[in-house]
C-alpha positions in Angstrom: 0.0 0.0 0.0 1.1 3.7 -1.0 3.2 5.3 2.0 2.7 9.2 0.3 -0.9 9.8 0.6 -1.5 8.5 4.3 1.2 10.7 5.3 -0.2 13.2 3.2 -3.6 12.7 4.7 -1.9 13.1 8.2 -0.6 15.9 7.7 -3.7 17.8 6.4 -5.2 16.9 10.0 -1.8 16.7 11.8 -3.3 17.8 15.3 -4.7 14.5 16.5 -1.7 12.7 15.1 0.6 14.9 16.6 -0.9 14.6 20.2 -1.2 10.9 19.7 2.5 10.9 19.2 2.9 13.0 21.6 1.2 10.2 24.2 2.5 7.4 22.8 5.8 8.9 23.5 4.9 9.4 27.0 3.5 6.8 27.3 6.4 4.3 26.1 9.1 6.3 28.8 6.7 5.4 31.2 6.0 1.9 30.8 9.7 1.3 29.8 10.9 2.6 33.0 8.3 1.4 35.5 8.8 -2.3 33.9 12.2 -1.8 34.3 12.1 -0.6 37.9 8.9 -3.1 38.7 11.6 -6.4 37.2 14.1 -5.3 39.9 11.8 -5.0 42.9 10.5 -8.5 41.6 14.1 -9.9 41.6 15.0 -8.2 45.0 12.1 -9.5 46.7 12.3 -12.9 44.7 16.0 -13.6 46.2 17.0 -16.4 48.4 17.4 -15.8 51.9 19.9 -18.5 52.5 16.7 -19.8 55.3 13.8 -21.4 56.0 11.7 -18.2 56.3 8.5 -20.4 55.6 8.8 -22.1 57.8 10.5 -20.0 60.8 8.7 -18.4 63.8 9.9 -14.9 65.9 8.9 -13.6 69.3 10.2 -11.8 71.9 11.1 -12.2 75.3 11.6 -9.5 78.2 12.1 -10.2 81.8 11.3 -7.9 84.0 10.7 -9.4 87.9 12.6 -8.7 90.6 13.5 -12.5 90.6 14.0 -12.8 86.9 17.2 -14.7 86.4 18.2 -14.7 82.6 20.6 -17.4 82.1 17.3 -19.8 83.8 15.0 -18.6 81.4 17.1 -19.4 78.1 17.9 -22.7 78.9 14.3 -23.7 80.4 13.0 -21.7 78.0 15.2 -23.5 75.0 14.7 -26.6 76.5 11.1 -26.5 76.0 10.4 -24.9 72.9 12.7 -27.3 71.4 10.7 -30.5 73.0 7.9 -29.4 71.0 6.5 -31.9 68.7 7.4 -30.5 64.9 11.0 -28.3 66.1 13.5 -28.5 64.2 15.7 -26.0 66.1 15.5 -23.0 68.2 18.4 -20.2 68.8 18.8 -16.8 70.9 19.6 -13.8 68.9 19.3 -10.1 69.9 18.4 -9.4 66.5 16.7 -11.1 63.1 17.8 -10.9 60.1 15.8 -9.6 57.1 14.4 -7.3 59.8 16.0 -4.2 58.4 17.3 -4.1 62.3 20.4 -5.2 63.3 24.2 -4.8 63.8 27.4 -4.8 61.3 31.1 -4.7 62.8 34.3 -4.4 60.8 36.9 -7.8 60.6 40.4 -8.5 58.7 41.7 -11.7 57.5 45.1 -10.6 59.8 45.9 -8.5 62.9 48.7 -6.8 60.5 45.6 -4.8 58.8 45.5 -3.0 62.7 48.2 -0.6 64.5 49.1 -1.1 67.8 45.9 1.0 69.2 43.8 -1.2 67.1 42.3 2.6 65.3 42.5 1.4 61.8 39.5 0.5 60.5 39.5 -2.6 58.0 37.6 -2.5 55.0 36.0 -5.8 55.5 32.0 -5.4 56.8 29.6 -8.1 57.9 26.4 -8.1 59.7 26.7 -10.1 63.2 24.6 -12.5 64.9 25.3 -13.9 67.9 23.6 -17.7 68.3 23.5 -20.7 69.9 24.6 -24.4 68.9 21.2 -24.7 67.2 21.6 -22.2 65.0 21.8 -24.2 61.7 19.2 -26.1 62.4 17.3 -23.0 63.8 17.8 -21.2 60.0 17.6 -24.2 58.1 21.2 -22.6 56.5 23.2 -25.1 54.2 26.8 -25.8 55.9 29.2 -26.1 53.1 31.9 -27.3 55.0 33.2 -27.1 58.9 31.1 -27.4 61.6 27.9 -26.0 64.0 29.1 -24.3 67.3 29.8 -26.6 70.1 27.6 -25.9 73.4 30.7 -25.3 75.4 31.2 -22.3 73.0 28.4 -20.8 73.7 28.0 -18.7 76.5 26.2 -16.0 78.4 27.4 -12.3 77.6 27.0 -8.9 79.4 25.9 -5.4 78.4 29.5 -4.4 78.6 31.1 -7.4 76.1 33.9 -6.9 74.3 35.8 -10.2 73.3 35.7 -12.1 70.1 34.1 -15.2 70.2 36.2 -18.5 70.4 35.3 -19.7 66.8 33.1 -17.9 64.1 30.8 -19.7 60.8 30.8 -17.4 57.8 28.8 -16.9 54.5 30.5 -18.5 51.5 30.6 -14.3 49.5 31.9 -13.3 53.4 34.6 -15.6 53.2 35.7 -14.7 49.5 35.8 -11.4 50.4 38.0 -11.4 53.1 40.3 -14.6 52.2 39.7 -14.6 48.1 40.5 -17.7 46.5 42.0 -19.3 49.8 39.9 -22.0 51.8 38.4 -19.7 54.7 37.7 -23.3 56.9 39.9 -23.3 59.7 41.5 -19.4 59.2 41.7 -17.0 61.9 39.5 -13.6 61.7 40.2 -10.6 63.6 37.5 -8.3 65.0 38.2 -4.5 65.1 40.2 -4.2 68.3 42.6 -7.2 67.1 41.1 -10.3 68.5 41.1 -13.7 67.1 38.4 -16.2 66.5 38.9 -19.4 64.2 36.3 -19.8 61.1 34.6 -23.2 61.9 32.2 -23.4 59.7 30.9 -22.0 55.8 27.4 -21.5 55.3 26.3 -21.3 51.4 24.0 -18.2 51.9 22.4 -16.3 53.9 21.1 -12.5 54.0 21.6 -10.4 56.9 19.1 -7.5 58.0 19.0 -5.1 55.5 17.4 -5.8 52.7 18.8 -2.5 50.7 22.0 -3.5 51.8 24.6 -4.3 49.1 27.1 -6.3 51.5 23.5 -8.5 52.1 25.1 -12.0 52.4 28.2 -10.9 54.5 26.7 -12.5 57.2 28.9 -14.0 60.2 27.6 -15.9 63.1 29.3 -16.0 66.7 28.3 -18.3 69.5 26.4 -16.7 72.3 23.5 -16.0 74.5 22.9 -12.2 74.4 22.6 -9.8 77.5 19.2 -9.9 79.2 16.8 -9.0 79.5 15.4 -8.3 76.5 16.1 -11.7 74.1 14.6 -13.2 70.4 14.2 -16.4 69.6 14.0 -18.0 66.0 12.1 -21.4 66.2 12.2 -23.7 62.9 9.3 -26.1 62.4 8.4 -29.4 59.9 6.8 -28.1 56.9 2.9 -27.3 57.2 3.6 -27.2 61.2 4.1 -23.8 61.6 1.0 -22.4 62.9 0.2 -25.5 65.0 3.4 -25.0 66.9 3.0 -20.8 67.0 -0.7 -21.5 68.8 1.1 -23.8 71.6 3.5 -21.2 72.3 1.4 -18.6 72.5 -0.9 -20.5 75.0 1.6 -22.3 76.9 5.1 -20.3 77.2 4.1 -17.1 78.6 2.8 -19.0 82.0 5.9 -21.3 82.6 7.5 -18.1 83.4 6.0 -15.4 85.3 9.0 -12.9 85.8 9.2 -12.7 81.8 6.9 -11.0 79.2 6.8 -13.1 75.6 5.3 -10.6 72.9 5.5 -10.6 69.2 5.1 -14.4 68.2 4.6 -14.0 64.5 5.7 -15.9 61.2 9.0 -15.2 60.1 6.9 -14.1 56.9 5.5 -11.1 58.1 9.3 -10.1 59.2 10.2 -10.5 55.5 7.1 -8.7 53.9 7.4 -5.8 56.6 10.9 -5.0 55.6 10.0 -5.8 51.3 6.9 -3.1 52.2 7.9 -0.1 50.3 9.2 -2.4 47.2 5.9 -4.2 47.5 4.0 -0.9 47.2 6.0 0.4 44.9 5.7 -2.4 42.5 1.6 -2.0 43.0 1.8 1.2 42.1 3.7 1.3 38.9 2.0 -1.7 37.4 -1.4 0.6 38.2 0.5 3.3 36.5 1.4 1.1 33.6 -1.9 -0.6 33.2 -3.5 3.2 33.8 -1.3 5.0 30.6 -1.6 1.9 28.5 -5.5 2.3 29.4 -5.4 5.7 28.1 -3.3 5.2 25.2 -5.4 2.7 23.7 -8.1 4.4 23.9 -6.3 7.8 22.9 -5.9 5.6 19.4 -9.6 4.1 19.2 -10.4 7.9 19.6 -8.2 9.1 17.0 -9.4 6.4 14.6 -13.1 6.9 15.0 -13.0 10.3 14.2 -11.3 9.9 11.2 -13.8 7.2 9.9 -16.2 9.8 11.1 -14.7 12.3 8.9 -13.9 10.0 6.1 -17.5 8.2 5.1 -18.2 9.7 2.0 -14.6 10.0 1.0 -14.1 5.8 2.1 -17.7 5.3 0.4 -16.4 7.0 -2.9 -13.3 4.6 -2.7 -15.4 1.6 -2.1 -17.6 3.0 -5.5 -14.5 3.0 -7.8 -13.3 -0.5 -6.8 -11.0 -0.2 -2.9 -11.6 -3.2 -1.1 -12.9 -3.7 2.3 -9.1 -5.0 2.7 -7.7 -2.0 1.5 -9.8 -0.2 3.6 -8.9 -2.0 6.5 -4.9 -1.9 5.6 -5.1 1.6 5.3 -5.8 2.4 8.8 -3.9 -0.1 10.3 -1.4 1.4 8.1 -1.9 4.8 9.3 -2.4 4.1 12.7 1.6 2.1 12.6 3.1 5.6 11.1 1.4 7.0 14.4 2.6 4.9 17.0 6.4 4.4 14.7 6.4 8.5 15.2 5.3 7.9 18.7 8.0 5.2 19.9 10.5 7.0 18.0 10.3 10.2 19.8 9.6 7.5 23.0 12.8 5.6 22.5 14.5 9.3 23.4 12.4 10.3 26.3 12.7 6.7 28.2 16.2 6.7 28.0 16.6 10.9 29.5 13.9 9.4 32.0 16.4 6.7 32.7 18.8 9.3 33.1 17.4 11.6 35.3 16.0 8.9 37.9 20.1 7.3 37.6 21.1 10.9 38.6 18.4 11.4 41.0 17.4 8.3 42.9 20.4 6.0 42.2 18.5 3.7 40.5 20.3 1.1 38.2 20.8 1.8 34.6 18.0 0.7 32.1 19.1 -2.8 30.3 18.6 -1.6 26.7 16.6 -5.0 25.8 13.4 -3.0 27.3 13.4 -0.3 24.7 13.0 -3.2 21.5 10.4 -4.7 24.0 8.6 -1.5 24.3 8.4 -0.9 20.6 7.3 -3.9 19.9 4.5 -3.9 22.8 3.4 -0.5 21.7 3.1 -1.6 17.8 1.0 -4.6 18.3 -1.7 -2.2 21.4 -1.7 0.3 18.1 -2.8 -2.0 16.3 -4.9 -3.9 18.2 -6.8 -0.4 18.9 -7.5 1.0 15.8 -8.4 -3.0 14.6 -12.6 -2.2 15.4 -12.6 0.9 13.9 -10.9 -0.1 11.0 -13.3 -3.0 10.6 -15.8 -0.6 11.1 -14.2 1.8 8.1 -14.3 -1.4 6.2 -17.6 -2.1 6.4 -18.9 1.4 4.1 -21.2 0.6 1.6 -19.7 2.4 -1.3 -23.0 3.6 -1.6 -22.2 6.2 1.0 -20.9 8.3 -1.5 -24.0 9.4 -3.3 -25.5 10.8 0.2 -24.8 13.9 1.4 -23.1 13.8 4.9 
């Protein structure tokens, strides 16, 4: 079909088509971007935790009688919960990971990275936990090599602790970034006032507490009982037994104790989806953006193309008279309406990547992978045409007949 006299026909009425192009335009940096952004939220909130968060429970415990002895109320406490029917494991910790709350100390892979006054400050980072023997089993983390804790490592700290643990299990990307291509198992690891603790143990993953974080897996695990107290504990369950066991320690642990408080028993789930919140509701809200414009779009198009059968019934009746097809009635709208949306994606292709740009610059978001602008195109292409397809049909459908009448 004849390029020249469609274009030639668009511009004699190049207001609509220019404001269509206009929106598709927009319409293409907006959808390009947001699918971009909405594929990384998905992939951030989609990665492994290195745990059995399914399958984990959290709560809180906070002594507070006179008579409240601490070291007590861990072990009977520990003692119980893991005599439950359906535990796996059960671990202290004064913190949970994926909680966006937590603590992160500095280590080297030798005491020569520190002077004498211990002031220098390696450049190796992880986020700390401090756990019982359980605490594999607790996780459900996969130990690559070494070993769990033994319970004579484990022992009871105070407010004011400053000593390195005896022995230490690291993350697998902890461990190659602070001994590289060397076997971490069995290495010694210095805290950031100089002191030693052996690596016992390599864990395959695991993420620590902030989920924005990009040191995430530099996770190391000490042995220990936290300061009372106020204490967590992480309780792993048999699969599908999770809220069986929650309800019996909601009704039966509070009243074994009666000089401790135990609050917040929740599924480890809710942790997660607290801290993945603001991802969450931003994903929402950019696939209602994107479903919104491409609403708005389409119909921008059906708009575009009714009024120009509208405009054009005598003129496609005269055609159909002196021999046009309904088929070439048809193609020449779908054919019209593709020069619209090519001008439009064109001029798009532009704007999404200055969008990319400027939220790069502003918001330190991650550069657009170029595959999404083809994508785009091509999405954009087949809404245009699937838009103007009725009113084309509807164009087709003149009587050539049409012609003699005025209109």
């Amino acid at each position: 079909m004849p390029i020249r006299p469609i274009l030639s026909a668009l511009l004699r009425n190049k207001t609509g088509a220019v404001l269509l192009v206009l929106q598709i335009a927009i319409t293409m940096a907006v959808i390009v971007n947001a699918a971009f952004i909405v594929s990384q939220r998905l992939a951030k909130m989609n990665r492994d935790p290195g745990f059995d968060v399914p399958n984990m429970i959290a709560f809180q415990s906070w002594g507070f009688g006179a008579n409240y002895n601490h070291e007590v109320a861990v072990k009977e406490d520990t003692d119980y919960l893991a005599s439950l029917p359906g535990v796996l494991g059960v671990t202290t910790t004064a913190s949970l990971p994926l909680s966006n709350s937590g603590s992160a100390n500095t280590f080297a892979a030798t005491g020569e990275e520190f002077d004498e006054a211990g002031a220098d400050t390696p450049e190796i980072v992880a986020n700390t936990y401090v756990m019982n023997e359980q605490v594999l089993d607790a996780l459900g983390v996969e130990l690559v090599a070494g070993r769990t804790f033994y319970p004579e490592e484990v022992s009871y700290r105070t407010p004011q602790h400053s000593s390195f643990a005896p022995s230490v299990i690291m993350t697998r990307d902890l461990a190659i970034e602070t001994y590289g291509t060397e076997d971490a198992l069995g290495k010694t690891l210095y805290d950031g006032l100089g002191n030693p603790a052996e690596v016992v143990g390599i864990i395959e993953n695991m993420q620590g507490a902030w989920v924005d974080w990009d040191d995430l897996t530099h996770v190391l695990l000490m042995p220990g009982i936290a300061a009372g107290p106020f204490l967590r504990y992480i309780v792993r369950v048999e699969p599908g037994r999770r809220d069986e066991v929650m309800r019996v320690i909601e009704e039966t642990l509070p009243a074994r104790n009666s000089e401790r408080m135990i609050r917040r028993i929740q599924p480890f789930t809710e942790i997660v989806a607290r801290s993945y919140r603001r991802d969450h509701s931003m994903t929402i809200l950019l696939i209602a953006t994107v479903i919104m414009l491409v609403s708005i779009t389409s119909l921008g198009i059906i708009g575009l193309a009714s009024f120009a059968v509208r405009q054009r019934t005598k003129q496609i009746g005269t055609r159909r008279a002196i021999g046009a097809t309904r088929r070439d009635i048809l193609g020449y709208f779908m054919v019209e309406n593709w020069l619209v949306t090519t001008g439009g994606v064109l001029l798009g292709a532009l704007l999404t990547v200055a969008v990319n740009m400027w939220l790069v610059d502003a918001y330190s978001l991650e550069k657009l992978d170029w595959a999404y602008i083809p994508a785009g195109v091509l999405i954009l292409w087949v809404l245009g045409q699937l838009a103007v397809l009725v009113p084309a049909i509807r164009a087709s459908g003149i009587a050539p007949a049409i012609a003699t009448r005025t209109v």
